[in-house]
C-alpha positions as CSV (number, residue, x, y, z in Angstrom):
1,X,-91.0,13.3,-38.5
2,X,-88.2,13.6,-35.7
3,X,-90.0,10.0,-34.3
4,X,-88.3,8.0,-37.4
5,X,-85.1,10.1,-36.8
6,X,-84.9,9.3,-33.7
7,X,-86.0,5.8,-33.9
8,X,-83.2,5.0,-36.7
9,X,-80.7,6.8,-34.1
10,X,-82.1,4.4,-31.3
11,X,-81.4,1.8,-33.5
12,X,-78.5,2.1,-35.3
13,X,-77.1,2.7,-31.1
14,X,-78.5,-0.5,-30.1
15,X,-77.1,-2.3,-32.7
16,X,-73.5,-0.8,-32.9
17,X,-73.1,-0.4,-28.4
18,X,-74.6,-3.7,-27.2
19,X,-71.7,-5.6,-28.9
20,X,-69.0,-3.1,-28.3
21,X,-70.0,-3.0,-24.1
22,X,-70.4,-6.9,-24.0
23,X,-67.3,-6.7,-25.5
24,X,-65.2,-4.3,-23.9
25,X,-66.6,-5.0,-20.8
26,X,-65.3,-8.8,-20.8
27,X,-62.0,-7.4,-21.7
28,X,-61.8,-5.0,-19.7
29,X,-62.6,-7.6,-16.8
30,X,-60.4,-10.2,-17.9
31,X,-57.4,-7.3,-18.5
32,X,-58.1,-6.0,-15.2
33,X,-58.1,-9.3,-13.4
34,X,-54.7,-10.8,-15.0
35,X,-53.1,-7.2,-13.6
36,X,-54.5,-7.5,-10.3
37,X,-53.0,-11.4,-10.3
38,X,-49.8,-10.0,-11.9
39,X,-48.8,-7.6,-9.2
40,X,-50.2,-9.4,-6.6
41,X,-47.7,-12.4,-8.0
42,X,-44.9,-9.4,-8.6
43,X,-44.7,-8.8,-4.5
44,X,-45.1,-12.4,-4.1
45,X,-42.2,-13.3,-5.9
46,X,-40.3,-10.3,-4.5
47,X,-41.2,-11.9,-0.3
48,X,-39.9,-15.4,-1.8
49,X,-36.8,-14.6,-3.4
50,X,-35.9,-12.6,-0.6
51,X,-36.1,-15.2,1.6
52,X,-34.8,-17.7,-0.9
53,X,-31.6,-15.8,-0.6
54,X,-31.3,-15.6,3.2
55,X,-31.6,-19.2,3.3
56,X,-29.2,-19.4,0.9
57,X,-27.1,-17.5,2.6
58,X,-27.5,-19.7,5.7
59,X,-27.7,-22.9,4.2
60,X,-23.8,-23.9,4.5
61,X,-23.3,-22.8,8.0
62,X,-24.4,-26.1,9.1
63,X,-21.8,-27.9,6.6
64,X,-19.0,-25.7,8.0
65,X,-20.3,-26.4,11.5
66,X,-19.9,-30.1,11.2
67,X,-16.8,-30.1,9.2
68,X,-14.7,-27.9,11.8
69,X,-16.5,-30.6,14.6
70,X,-14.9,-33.6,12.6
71,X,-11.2,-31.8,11.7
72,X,-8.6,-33.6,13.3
73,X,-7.7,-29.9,15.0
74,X,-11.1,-30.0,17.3
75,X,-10.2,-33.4,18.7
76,X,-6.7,-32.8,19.0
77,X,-7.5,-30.4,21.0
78,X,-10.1,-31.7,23.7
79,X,-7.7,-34.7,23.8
80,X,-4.4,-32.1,24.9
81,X,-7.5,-30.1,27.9
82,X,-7.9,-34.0,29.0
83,X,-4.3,-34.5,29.3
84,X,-3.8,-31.6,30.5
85,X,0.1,-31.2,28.6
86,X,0.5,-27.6,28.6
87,X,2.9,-27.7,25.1
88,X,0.6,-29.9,23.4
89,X,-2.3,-27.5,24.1
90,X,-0.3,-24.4,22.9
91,X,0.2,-26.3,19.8
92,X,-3.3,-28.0,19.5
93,X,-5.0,-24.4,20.3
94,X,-2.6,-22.6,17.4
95,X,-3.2,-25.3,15.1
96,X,-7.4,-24.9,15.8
97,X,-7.1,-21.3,15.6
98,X,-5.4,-21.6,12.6
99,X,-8.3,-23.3,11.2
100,X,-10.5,-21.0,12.6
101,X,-9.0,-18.3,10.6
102,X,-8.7,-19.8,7.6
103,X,-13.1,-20.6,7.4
104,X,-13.6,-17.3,8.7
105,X,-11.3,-15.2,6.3
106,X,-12.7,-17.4,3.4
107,X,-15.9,-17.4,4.3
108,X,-16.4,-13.9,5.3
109,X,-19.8,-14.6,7.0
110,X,-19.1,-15.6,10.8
111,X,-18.5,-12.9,13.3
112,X,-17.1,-15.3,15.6
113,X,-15.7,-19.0,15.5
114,X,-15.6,-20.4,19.3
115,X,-14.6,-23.4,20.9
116,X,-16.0,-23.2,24.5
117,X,-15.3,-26.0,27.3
118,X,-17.9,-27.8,29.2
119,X,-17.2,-25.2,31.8
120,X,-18.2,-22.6,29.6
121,X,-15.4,-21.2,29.0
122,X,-13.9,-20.1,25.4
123,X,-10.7,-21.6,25.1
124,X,-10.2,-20.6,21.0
125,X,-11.7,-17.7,19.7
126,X,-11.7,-16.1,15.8
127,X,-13.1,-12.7,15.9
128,X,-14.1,-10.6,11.9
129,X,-14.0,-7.4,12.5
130,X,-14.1,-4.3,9.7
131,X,-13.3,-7.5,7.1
132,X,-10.4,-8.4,9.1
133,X,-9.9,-11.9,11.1
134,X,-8.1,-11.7,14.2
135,X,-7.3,-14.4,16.8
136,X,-8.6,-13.3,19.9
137,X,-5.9,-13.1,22.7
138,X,-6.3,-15.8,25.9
139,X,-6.6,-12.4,28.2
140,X,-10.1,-11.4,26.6
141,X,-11.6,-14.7,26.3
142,X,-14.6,-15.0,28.2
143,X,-17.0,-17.2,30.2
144,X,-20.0,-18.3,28.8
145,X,-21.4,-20.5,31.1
146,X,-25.3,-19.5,31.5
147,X,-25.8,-18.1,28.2
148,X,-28.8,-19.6,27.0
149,X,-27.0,-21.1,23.5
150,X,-23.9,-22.5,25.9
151,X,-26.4,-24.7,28.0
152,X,-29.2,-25.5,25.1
153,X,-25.6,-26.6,23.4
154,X,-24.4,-29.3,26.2
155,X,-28.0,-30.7,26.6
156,X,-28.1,-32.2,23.5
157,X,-27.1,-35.3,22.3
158,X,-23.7,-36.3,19.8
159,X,-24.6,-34.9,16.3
160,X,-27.4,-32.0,17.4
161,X,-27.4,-28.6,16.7
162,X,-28.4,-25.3,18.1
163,X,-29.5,-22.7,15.6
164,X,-30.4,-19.5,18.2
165,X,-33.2,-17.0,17.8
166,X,-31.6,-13.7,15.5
167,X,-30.5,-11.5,18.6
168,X,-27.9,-8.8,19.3
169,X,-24.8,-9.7,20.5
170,X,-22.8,-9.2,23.8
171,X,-19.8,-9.0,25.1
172,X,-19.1,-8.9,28.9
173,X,-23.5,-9.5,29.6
174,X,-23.7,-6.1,27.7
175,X,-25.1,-5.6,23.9
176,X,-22.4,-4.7,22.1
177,X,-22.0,-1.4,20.6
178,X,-22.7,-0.8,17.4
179,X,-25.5,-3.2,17.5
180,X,-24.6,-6.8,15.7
181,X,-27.5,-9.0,14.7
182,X,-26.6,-12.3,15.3
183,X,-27.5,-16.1,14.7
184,X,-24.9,-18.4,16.5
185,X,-25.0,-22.2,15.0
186,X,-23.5,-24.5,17.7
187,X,-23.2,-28.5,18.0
188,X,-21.7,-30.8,20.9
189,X,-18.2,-32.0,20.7
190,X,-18.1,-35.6,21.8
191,X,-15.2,-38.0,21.9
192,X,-14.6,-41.3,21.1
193,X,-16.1,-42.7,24.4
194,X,-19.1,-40.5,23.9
195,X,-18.1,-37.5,26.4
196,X,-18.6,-34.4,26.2
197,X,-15.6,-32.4,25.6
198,X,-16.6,-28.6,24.8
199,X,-18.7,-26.9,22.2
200,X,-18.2,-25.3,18.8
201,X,-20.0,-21.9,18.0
202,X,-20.7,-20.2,14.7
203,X,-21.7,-16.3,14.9
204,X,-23.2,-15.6,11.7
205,X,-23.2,-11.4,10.9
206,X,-26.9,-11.7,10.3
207,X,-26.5,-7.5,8.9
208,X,-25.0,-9.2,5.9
209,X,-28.6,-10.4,5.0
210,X,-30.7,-7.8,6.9
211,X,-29.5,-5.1,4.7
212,X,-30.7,-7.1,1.3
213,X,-34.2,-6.0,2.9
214,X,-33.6,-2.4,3.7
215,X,-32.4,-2.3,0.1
216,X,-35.0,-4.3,-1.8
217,X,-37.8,-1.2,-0.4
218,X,-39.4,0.3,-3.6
219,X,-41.2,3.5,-4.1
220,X,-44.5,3.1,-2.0
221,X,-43.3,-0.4,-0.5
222,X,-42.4,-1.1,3.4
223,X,-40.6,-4.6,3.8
224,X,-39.8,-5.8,7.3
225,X,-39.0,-9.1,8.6
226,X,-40.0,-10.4,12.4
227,X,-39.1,-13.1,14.7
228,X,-41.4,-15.8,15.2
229,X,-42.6,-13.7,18.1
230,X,-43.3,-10.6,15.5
231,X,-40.1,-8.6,16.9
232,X,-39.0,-6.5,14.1
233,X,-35.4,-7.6,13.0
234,X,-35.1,-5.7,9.8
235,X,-37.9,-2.4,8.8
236,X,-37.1,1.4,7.3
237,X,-37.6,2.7,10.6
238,X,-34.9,2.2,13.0
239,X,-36.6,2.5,16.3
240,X,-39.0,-0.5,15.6
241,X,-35.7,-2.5,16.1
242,X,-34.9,-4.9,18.3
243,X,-38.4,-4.5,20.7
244,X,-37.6,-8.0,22.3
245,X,-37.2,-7.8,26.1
246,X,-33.5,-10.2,25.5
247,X,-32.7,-6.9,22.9
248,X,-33.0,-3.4,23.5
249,X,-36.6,-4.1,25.4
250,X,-38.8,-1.4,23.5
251,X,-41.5,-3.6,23.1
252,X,-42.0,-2.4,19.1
253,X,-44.0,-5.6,17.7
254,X,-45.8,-6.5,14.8
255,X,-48.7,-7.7,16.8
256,X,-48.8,-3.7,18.4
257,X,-48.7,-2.0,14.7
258,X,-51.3,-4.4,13.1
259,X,-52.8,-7.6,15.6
260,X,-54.8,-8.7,12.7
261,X,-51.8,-9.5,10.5
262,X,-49.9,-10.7,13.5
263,X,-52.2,-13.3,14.2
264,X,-52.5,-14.2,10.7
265,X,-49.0,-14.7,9.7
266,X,-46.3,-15.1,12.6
267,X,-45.4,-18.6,12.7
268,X,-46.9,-19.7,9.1
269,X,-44.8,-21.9,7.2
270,X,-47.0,-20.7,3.8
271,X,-46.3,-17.6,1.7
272,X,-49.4,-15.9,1.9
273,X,-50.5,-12.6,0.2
274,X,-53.9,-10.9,1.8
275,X,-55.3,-7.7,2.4
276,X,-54.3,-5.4,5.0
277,X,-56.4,-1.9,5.7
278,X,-55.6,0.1,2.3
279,X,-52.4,-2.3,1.6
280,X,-51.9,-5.7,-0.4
281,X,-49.3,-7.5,1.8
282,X,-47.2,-10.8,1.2
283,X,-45.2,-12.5,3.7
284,X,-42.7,-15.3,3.0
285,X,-41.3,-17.6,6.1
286,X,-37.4,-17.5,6.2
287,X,-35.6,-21.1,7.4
288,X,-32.9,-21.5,9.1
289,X,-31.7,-24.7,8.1
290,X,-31.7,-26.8,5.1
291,X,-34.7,-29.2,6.8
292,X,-37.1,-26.3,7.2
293,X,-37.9,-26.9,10.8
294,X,-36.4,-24.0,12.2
295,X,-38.3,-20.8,11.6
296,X,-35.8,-18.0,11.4
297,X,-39.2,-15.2,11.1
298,X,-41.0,-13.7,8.5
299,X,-40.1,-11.5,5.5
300,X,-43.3,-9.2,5.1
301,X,-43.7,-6.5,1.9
302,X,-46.6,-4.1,2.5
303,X,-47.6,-2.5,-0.5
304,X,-50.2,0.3,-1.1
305,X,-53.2,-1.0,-3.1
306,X,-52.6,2.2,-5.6
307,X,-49.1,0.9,-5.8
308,X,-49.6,-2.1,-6.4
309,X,-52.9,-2.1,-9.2
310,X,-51.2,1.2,-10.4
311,X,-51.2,-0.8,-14.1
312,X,-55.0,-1.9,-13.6
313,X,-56.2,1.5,-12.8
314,X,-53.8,3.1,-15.9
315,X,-55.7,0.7,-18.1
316,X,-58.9,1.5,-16.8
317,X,-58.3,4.9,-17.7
318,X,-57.1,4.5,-21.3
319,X,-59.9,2.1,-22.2
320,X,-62.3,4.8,-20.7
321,X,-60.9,7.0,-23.1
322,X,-61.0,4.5,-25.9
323,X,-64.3,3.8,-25.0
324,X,-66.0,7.5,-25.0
325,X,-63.9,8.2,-28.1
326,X,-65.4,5.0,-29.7
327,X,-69.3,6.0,-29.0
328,X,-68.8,9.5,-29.7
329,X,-68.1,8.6,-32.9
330,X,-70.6,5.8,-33.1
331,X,-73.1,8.3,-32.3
332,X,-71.8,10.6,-34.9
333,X,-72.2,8.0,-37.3
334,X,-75.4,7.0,-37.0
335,X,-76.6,10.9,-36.6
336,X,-75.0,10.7,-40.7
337,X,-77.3,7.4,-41.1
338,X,-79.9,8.3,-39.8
339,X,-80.0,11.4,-41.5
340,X,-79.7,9.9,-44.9
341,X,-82.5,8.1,-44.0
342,X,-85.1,10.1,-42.7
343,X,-84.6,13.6,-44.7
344,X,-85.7,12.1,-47.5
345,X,-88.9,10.6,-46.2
346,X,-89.6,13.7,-44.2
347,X,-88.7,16.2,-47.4
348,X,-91.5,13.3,-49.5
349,X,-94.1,13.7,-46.8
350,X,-94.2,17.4,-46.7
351,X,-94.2,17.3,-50.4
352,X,-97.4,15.1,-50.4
353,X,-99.2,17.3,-47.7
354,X,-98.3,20.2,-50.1
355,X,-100.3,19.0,-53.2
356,X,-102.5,17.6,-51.0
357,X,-103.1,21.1,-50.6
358,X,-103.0,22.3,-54.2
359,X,-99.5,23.1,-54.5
360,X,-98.4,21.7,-57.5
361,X,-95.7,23.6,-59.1
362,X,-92.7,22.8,-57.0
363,X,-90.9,19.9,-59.0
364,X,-89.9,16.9,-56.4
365,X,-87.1,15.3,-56.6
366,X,-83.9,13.9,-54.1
367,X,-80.6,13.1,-54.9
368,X,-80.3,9.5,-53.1
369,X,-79.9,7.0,-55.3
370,X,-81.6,3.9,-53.3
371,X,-85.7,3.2,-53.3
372,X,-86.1,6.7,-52.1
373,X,-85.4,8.0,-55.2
374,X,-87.6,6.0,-57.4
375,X,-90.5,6.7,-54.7
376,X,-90.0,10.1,-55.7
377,X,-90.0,9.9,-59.1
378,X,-93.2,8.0,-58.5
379,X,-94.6,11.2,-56.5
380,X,-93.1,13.1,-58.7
381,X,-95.3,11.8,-61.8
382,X,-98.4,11.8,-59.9
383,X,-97.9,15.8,-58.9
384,X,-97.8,15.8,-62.9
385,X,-100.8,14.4,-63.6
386,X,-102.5,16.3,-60.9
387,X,-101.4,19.6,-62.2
388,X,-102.8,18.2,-65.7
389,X,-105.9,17.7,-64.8
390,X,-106.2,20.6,-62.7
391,X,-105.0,22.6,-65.8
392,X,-107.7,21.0,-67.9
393,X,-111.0,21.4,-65.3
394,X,-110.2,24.8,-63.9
């Protein structure tokens, strides 16, 4: 009699789990899968705003770069070197440094403001240092004839620029101490004629932006950004800094930590997110200039897969739970059904074998109230008549 218990329970199981698991097993795929996209997109949209705000950061330096080249001050002054009239120079050189220090103390972004001559040498100079902007005295300014932004400057042609690679400063051939990332923006001066006349030079304090990278590092995360050449600029440790030979020459690279990745991402213009090893990462190229031609580097956020699908395997786990919850009690349930079903007919059929033995006296009866019953009422009547006529013949 255990076979139609059992059956029923097989039954009842079939019938109640094969919707619940096709079920719950599309949602939990379809759950699962808009997780995975929506941390994936989170780090995404971490990479691009990041660079988003460096470039917006950058994206007037240009504007100011042009504006100082076209200010009466600038040509003033190249006019007073060509005429060589030492009281008109005082004044054109006080009225250019006043200028100087009027974008730098508003803007707040450029280390140093530079007029250089076509010899290379700086003839006005704005230093910011400590938030303060100081005209530098005639003494201390330098040559910089054979720097490699000086001479890319002067070869190009009337309305160029020069955006430089992100390098540390120096002063005197020497990095300067403490280290100051820099960009320098620089254009031609050209007169009317269409000579050249000098330079102007833009240090940007690329630290201002370098930090926002540093500080954006969640629990888990490691954000970094390289140079085109995968030369760390920004990243939680601070000897992977600066590995370029033109820097402090330690040869810490991207393309030494993970080649793979290297190869994959330095010089991409796309935002990309792939696997690395254990890790999700997304990388996001950073511009220099408002025509996205020059790559500045590459913002990269490396994330550790458990970080980053911590939400997908949190779900997993509570719809487990759910899900043994739900068919323990659907097994519970149909134990009760089945059970309502089969006692009965088991507690019928052993009543049959017993008058089929001669035992007639035990009344039969059952307390459902379904076709059960009226079978036993029908059994019931016939162990009646059996005991009748074995009353009247024995």
């Amino acid at each position: 009699m255990d076979k139609i218990r059992n059956k029923l329970i097989f039954s009842l199981l079939l019938v109640a789990l094969v919707p619940v698991a096709l079920i719950g097993g599309y949602g939990l795929y379809s759950t699962t899968d808009a997780l995975r996209v929506s941390g994936e997109e989170r780090i995404r949209s971490k990479v691009t705003s990041l660079a988003s705000t460096i470039e917006r950061f950058l994206e007037n330096v240009s504007v100011d770069l042009f504006n100082l080249r076209d200010s009466s001050s600038v040509s003033n002054l190249y006019r007073a070197l060509a005429s060589g009239a030492s009281e008109d120079l005082a004044t054109a050189k006080a009225d250019l440094a006043h200028d100087f220090l009027s974008l730098s103390s508003n803007r707040g972004i450029y280390h140093q403001i530079r007029f250089i001559d076509t010899d290379g040498m700086e003839i006005v100079r704005v230093d910011r240092v400590r938030g303060v902007s100081r005209v530098v005295a005639d003494e201390m300014l330098q040559n910089k004839k054979g720097r490699y932004y000086f001479d890319d400057t002067v070869a190009l042609s009337n309305g160029g620029i020069m955006i430089s690679p992100l390098d540390l400063n120096r002063e005197q051939g020497k990095i300067e101490k403490p280290l100051r990332p820099t960009i320098r923006y620089a254009t031609p001066v050209y007169d009317e004629s269409n000579n050249l006349r000098g330079i102007l030079i833009l240090n940007v304090l690329a630290s201002r932006f370098l930090e926002l990278i540093n500080r954006s590092n969640a629990f888990g995360e490691t954000q970094a950004m390289v140079d085109t050449k995968g030369f760390y600029l920004a990243h939680v440790d601070p000897e992977r800094l600066w590995g370029s030979s033109a820097d402090l020459g330690s040869g810490e690279n991207l393309s030494k930590d993970d080649p793979e990745l290297a190869a994959k991402i330095l010089g991409s213009p796309s935002v990309t997110t792939l696997e690395s090893g254990d890790a999700l990462v997304a990388t996001s190229p950073v511009y220099a200039d408002r025509e996205r031609k020059r790559l500045l580097g590459t913002i990269i956020d490396r994330v550790p897969n458990a970080v980053v699908y911590k939400s997908v395997t949190s779900f997993k786990n509570v719809f487990l739970m759910i899900a043994l919850l739900a068919i323990g009690l659907t097994i519970g349930i149909a134990l009760l059904l089945a059970s309502s079903i089969a006692n009965p007919i088991i507690y019928l059929t052993r009543a049959t074998n017993n008058m089929s033995k001669g035992e007639l006296d035990k009344k039969i009866e059952v307390s459902s109230t379904d076709e059960t019953r009226e079978l036993a009422s029908a059994i019931e009547r016939l162990r009646r008549s059996m005991k009748i006529l074995m009353e009247k013949y024995s």
